[in-house]
N, C-alpha and C positions, 0 to 999 in steps of 0.2 A: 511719517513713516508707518504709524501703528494705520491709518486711512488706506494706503497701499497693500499693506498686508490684508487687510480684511474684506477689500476689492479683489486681490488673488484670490484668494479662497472661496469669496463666493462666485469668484467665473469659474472658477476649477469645479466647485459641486453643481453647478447650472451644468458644465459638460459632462458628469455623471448621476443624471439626474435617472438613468434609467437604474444602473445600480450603484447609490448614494457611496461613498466614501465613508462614511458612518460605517456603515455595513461592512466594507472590507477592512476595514479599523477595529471594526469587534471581531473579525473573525480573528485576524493577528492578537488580540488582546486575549480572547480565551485559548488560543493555542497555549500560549506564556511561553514561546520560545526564546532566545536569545534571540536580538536582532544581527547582532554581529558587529566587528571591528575591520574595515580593510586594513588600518595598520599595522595589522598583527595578521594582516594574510589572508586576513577570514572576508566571506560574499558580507554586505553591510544590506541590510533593507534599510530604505530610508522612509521614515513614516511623519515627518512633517511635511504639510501641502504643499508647499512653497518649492521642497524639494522635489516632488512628487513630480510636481507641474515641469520645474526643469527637466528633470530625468526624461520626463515622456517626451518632449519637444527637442531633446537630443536622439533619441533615440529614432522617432520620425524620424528628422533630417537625414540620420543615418542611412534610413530604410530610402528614405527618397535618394539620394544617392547611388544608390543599388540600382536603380531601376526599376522600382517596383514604382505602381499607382499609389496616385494621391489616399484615395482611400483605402487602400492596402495599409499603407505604410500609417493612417491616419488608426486604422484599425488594430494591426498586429501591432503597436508600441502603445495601447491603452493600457492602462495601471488598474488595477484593482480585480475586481471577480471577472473572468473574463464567461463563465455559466458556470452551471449548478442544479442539480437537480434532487431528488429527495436522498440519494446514494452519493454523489460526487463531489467536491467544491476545485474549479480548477482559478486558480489563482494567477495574476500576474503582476510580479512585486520590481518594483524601482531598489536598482539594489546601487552600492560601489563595488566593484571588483578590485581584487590589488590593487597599488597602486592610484587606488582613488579614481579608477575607469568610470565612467559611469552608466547605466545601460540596465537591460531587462533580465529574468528569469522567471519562467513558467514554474510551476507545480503541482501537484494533483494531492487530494489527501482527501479522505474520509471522514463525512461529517460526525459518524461517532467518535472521530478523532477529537472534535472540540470539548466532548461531557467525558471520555474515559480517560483520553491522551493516547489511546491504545486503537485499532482500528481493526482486531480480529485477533485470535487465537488459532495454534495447529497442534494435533497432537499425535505421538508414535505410539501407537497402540502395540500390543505385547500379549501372545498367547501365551497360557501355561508353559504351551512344550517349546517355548523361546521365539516361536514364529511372528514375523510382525505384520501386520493388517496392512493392506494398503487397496485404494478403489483406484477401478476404472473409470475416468471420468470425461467427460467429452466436453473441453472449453472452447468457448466461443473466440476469444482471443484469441489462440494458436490454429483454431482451425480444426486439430486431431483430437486422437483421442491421446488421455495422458495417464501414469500411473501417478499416485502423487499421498499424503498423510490426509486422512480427513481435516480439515479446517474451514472456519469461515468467523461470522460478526456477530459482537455481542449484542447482550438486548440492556435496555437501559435495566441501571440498577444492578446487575450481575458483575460478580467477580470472575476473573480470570480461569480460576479453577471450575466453577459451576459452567461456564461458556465452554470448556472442550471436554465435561464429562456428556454437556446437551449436545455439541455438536458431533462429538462420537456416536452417541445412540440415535441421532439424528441417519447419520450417514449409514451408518455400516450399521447398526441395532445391537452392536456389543457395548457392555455395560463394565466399567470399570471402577475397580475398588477405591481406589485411590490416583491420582496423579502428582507427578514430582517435576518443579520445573527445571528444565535442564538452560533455559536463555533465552536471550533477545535475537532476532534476525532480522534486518532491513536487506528486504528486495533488491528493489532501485533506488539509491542512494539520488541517480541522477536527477531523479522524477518525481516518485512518491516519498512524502514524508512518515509514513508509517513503518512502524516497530512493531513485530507482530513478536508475542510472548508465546514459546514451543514446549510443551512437556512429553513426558511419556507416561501412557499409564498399563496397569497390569492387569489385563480381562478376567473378569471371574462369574462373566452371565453374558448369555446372551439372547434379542427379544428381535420383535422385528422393526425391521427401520422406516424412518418416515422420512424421505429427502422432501425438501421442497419442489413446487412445480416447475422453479426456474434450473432445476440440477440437472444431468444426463448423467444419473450413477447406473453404468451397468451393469456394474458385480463389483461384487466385496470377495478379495485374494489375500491369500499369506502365503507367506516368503519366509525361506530362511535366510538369515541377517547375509550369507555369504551368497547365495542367488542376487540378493538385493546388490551385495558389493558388486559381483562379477556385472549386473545390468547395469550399475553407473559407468564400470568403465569403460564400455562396450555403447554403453546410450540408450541401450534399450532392453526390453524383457516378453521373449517370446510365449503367449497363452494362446490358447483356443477362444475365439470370439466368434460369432453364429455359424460354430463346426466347422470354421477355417483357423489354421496356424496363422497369426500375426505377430509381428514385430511390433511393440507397444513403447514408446517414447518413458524413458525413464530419464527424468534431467528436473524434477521437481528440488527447489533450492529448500524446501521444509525439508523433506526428507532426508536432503546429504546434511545438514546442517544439525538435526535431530540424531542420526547416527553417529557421528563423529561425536558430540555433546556424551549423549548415552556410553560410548565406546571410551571416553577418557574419566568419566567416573564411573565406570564397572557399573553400570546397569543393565548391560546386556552381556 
C-alpha cells in the first residue's frame, strides 16, 4: 500500500516538474490560512497528493466533457501555481465544495502577502479645514481615469502605519501627523485574497510628491466630505482636466469604505 502511495506521488511531481508541488505547498504553508471544512459549508483545499492528483483528473474529465481540447482541459484543471511573477502568485488549488463536490478554484494574491499577511495599505487624508485629499489617477485595469485615497504596497520590514504616512507623501506630498486606523476592507472576496488595512490621517505639512514611474497621478484634489457624498451617489465628480469640464469616475471601494468608517466614529 505504502509502494503505491509513494509511486503516486512521485508521478504526480514528475507532471509538475516545471512548478514542483513543494513550492505551491510552501506557499499554502506560509499563508497559515485555514484550509477549510465542506462539512460545515466551507470551500476545503485539499493538500495531500493523492487528493490533489484525484481532484485534477476529475476536474479534466469534467472539462473534457464540455467540449473543450484535450489540452485545454489537460491545462485549465492543473493544481498548483498556475504563474507568478515578482508582484503576483496566481494559484490554483483542488478544493471540496459543499457537499463534498469536488473541483477547482483560482486565486490571485500578492506575494507581500506571504511575509506581512497584509498586501497594501490606503489612507483618507484630512485637511485642517475638514477637506479630504483625494488623486486623480489613471488605471490600467479600468481603462479611465479614477478619483480614488492614495494607497499602495509595503516595503519589507515596515508597519502598517509607517506604509500609509510613505505612501501619502509619496502620492500627494502631504505629510501627516498622525494616523488612526479605522479597519480592514477585502476588495474581491471572489478572487483576491487580500485584506488591505485603511486609516485616516490629519495633514499638518505639506512637500512635494514623488509618485513612482509606474503611477499616472495627475493632480492631487480636495473635497468637501458632502461633494465627495453627492459624487458617490451620482458615480462621479465633475473637475477641470487639460482646461476641459470632465466627468471623473468616483466608485473607489477605499474611499466609500474609509468614509463611512470615519463617519460612524466621529472623525470627520
Amino acid at each position: 500500500m505504502r509502494t503505491v502511495s509513494i509511486l503516486s506521488l512521485f508521478c504526480f511531481l514528475c507532471l509538475y516538474a516545471s512548478e514542483p508541488l513543494e513550492k505551491y505547498l510552501s506557499y499554502l504553508e506560509q499563508l497559515a490560512q485555514p484550509n477549510g471544512n465542506y462539512r460545515e459549508g466551507e470551500i476545503e483545499i485539499a493538500v495531500d497528493p493523492e487528493e490533489i492528483s484525484r481532484i485534477q483528473k476529475t476536474q479534466e474529465s469534467q472539462l473534457l466533457k464540455k467540449g473543450f481540447s484535450s489540452e485545454d482541459a489537460a491545462e485549465w484543471s492543473r493544481i498548483g501555481i498556475v504563474n507568478e511573477d515578482q508582484y503576483w502568485i496566481w494559484l490554483r488549488d483542488a478544493v471540496y465544495f459543499p457537499q463534498g463536490v469536488p473541483g477547482t478554484y483560482d486565486r490571485l494574491l500578492w506575494k507581500s502577502e506571504l511575509q506581512s499577511k497584509m498586501s497594501g495599505i490606503a489612507i483618507l487624508p484630512v485637511l485642517p479645514s475638514g477637506r479630504i485629499i483625494l488623486i486623480l489617477n489613471y488605471r490600467h485595469a479600468t481603462r479611465s481615469w479614477e478619483l480614488e485615497l492614495p494607497r499602495g504596497g509595503m516595503n519589507a520590514q515596515e508597519t502598517f502605519e509607517e506604509a500609509a504616512l510613505r505612501e501619502l507623501k509619496e502620492e500627494t506630498g502631504f505629510i501627516a501627523s498622525s494616523v488612526v486606523f479605522l479597519g480592514e476592507i477585502a476588495t474581491n472576496t471572489g478572487v483576491h485574497s487580500s485584506i488591505i488595512p485603511v486609516f485616516i490621517g490629519k495633514i499638518s505639512a505639506q512637500e512635494n510628491s514623488t509618485p513612482e514611474d509606474s503611477e499616472a497621478i495627475a493632480a492631487v484634489i480636495s473635497f468637501t466630505k458632502e461633494e465627495i457624498k453627492e459624487g458617490l451617489a451620482q458615480g462621479f465628480l465633475e473637475i477641470s482636466l487639460e482646461g476641459a469640464k470632465k466627468q471623473i469616475p468616483l466608485r473607489d471601494a477605499f474611499l466609500t469604505f474609509a468614509l463611512l468608517q470615519a463617519e460612524c466614529r466621529q472623525l470627520l
